[in-house]
C-alpha positions as CSV (number, residue, x, y, z in Angstrom):
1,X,-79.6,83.4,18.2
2,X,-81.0,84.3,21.7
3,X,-79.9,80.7,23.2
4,X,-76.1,81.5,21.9
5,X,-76.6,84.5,24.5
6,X,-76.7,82.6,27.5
7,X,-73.0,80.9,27.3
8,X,-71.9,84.4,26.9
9,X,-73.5,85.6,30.0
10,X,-70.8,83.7,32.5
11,X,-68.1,85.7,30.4
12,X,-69.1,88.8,30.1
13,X,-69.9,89.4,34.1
14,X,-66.3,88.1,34.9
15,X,-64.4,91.2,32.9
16,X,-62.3,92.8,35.6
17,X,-62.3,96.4,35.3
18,X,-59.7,96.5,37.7
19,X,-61.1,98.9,39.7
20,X,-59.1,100.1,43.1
21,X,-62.1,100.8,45.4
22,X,-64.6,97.9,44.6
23,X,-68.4,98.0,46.5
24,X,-70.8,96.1,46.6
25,X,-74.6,97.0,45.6
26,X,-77.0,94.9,47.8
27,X,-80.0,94.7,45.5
28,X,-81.8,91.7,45.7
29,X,-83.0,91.5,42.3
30,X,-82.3,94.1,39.2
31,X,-86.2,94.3,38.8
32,X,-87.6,91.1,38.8
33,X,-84.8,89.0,38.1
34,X,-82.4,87.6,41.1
35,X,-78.9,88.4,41.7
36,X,-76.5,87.3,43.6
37,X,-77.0,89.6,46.9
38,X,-78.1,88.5,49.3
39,X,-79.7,89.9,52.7
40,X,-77.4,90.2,55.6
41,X,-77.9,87.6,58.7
42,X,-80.2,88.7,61.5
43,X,-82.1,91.3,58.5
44,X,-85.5,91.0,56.9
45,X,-87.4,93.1,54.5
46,X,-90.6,93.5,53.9
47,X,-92.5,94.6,50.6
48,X,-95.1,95.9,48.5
49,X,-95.2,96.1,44.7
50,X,-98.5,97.8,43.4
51,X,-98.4,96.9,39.7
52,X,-101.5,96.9,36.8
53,X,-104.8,95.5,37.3
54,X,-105.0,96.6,40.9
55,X,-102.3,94.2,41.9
56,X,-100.7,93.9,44.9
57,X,-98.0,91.5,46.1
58,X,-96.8,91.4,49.2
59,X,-93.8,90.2,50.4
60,X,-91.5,88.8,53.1
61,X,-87.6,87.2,53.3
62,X,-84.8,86.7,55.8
63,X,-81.3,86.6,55.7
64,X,-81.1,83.0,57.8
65,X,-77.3,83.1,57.3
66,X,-74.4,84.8,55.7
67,X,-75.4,82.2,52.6
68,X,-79.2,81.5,52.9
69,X,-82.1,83.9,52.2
70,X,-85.6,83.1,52.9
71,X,-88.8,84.5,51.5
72,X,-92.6,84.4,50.8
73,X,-95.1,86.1,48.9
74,X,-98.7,86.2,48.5
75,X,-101.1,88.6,46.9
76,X,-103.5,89.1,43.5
77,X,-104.9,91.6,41.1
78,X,-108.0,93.3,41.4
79,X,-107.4,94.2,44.8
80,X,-107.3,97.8,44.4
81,X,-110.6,98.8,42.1
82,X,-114.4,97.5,42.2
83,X,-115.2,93.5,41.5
84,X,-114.1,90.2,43.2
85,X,-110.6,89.7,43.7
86,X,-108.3,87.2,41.9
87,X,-105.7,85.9,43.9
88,X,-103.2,84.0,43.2
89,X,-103.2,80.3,43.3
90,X,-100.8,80.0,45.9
91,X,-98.1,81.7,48.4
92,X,-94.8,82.1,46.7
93,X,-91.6,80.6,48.3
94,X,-87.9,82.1,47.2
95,X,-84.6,80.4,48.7
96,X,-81.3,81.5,47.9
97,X,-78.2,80.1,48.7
98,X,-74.5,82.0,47.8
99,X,-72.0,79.4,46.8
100,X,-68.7,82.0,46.5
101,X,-68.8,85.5,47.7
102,X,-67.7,88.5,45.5
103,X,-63.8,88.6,45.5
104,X,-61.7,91.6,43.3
105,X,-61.6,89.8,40.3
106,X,-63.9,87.4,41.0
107,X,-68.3,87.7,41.1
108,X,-70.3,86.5,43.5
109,X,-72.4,83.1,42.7
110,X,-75.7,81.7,44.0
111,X,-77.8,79.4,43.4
112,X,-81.8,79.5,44.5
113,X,-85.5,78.7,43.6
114,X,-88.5,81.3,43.5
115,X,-92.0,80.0,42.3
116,X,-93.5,83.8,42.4
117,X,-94.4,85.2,38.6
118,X,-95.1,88.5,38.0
119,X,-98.3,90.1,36.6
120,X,-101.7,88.3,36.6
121,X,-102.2,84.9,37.1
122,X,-103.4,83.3,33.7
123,X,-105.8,80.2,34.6
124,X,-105.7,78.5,31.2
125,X,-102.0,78.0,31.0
126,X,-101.3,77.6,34.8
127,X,-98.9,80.8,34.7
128,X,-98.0,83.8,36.2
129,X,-98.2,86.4,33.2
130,X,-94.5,86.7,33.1
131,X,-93.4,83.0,34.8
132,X,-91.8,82.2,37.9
133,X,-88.1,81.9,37.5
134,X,-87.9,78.6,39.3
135,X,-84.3,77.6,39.0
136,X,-81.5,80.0,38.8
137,X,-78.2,80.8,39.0
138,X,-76.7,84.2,39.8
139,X,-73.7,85.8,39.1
140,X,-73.0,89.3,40.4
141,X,-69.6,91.9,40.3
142,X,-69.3,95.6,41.8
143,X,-67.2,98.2,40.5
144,X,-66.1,101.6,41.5
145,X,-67.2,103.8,38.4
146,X,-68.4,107.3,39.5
147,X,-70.1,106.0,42.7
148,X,-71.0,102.1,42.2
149,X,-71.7,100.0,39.5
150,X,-72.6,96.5,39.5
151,X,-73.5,94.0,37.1
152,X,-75.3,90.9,37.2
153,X,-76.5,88.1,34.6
154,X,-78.0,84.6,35.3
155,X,-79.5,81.3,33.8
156,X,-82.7,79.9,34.9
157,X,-85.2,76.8,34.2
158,X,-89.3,77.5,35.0
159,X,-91.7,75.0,35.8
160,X,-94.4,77.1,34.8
161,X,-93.9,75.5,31.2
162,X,-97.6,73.6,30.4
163,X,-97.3,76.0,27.1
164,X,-95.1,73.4,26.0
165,X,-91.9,75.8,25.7
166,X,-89.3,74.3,28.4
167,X,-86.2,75.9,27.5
168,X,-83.6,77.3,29.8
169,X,-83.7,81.1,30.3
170,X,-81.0,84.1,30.7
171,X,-81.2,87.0,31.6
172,X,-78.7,90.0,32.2
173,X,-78.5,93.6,33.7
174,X,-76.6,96.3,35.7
175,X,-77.4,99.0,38.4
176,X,-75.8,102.3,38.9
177,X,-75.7,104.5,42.1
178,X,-76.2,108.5,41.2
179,X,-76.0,109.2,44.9
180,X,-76.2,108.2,48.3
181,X,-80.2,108.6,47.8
182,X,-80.6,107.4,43.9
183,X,-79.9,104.8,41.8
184,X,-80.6,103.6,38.3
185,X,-81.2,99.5,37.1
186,X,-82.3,97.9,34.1
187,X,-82.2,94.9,33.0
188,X,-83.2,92.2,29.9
189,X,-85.0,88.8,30.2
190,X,-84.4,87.0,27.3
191,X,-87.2,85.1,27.7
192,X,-86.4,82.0,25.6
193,X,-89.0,80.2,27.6
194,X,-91.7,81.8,26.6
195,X,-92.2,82.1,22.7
196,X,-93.7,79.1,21.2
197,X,-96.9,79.2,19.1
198,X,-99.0,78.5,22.7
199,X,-96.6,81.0,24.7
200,X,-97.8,84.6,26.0
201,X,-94.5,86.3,24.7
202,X,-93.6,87.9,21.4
203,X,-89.9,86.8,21.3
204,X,-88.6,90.0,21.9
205,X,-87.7,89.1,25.5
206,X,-88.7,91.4,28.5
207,X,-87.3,94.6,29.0
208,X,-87.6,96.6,32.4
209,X,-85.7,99.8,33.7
210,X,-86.2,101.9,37.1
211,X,-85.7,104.1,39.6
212,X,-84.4,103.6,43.2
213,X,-84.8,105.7,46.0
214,X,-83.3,105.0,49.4
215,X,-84.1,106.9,52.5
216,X,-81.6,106.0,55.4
217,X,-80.4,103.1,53.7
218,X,-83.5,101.1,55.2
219,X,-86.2,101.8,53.5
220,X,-86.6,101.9,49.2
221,X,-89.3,103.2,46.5
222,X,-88.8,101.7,43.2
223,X,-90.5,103.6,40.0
224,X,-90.3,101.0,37.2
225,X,-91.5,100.9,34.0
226,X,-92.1,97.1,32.9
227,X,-92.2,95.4,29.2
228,X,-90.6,98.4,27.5
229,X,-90.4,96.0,24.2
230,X,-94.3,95.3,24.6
231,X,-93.4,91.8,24.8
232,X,-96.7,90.5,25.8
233,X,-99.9,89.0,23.6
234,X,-102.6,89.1,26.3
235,X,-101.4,92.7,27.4
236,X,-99.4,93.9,24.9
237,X,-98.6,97.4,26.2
238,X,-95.8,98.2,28.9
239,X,-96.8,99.1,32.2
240,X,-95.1,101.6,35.1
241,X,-95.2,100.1,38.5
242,X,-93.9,100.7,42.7
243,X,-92.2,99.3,45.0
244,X,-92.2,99.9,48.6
245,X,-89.5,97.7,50.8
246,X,-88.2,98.2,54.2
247,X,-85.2,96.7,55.8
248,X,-84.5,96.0,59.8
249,X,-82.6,93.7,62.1
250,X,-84.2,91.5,64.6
């Protein structure tokens, strides 16, 4: 049932609301998975997301263009606590590229690639605890409802997939301002790609939901509580997480 989800995905991010004061939300993901935003030229942000097992994953991109976004990423788990640290196999590389720009009754589209899973790094299967996206498309459209609301949906294709489960991947979610400081976001990863017999998922897809706080509109703490559905066999308990990111212009 979940893989007759995806074709609806396109569809139901296209419904115009008709709204008369349309604006945009510049998120560059919902949680963990990508929209269609994008970072301005001349920008770049930098980031830290502290999540469980003393992880920390640090994080650089740059808005190259109006259309292309650059990033990297490195870090491990382990880092914060006693012991050796475990870090990841390798620095992650993200590039995003925005094919049609958000009209009135028309979303935004891009198209991009991002090796960087989330969670630990799981030796035995060559995967990121929750994979990589690797692949995606984006769609995203802002509304005016009570300050700004967007929502966003997407399709993507891992190559983290030596658990034998190769299928194409959806995802969809929404954020919603509650001021000029605070937002709301949530969002639900279907995660079709990760719940065969050798998989590390449940088949109840990942569910995340959080808290945005923006001081001067340049720099952003995220409170997120991950894998609400306890989607997970090797940690199967949801986790609460934050996010530190900061935005300038060379």
């Amino acid at each position: 049932m979940k893989k007759k989800y995806i074709y609806l995905l396109v569809s139901i991010i296209c419904i115009n609301l008709n709204a008369q004061d349309v604006q945009t939300i510049q998120s560059i993901n919902i949680i963990d998975c990508p929209t269609a935003a994008l970072l301005d030229k001349g920008s770049f942000l930098t980031g830290l997301n502290v999540y469980h097992n003393g992880g920390l994953l640090g994080l650089m991109e740059v808005g190259v263009t109006n259309r292309i976004m650059f990033g990297i990423s490195y870090g491990g788990t382990n880092i914060i606590g006693t012991g050796p640290v475990d870090w990841n196999p390798r620095v992650g590389v993200n590039i995003r590229y925005r094919l049609f720009n958000e009209q009135e009754t028309f979303p935004a589209i891009c198209i991009g690639y991002d090796n960087q899973g989330k969670g630990v790094y799981v030796d035995s299967l060559k995967r990121y605890l929750e994979k990589s996206k690797g692949l995606y498309a984006s769609i995203s459209k802002s509304y005016f409802f009570l300050g700004t609301f967007a929502i966003h949906a997407g399709v993507n294709y891992s190559f983290e997939n030596n658990d034998g489960d190769k299928d194409i991947n959806g995802y969809l979610g929404f954020e919603k301002s509650i001021n000029d400081e605070l937002g709301i976001s949530a969002e639900y990863d279907l995660a079709i790609n990760d719940n065969k017999d050798n998989g590390i998922g449940k088949g109840k897809g990942y569910l995340n939901a959080g808290i945005k706080w923006s001081l001067d509109g340049r720099f952003f703490i995220d409170f997120i509580w991950k894998n609400i559905l306890k989607n997970n066999n090797l940690y199967p308990y949801s986790s609460r997480e934050i996010r530190l990111n900061y935005v300038e212009y060379f």
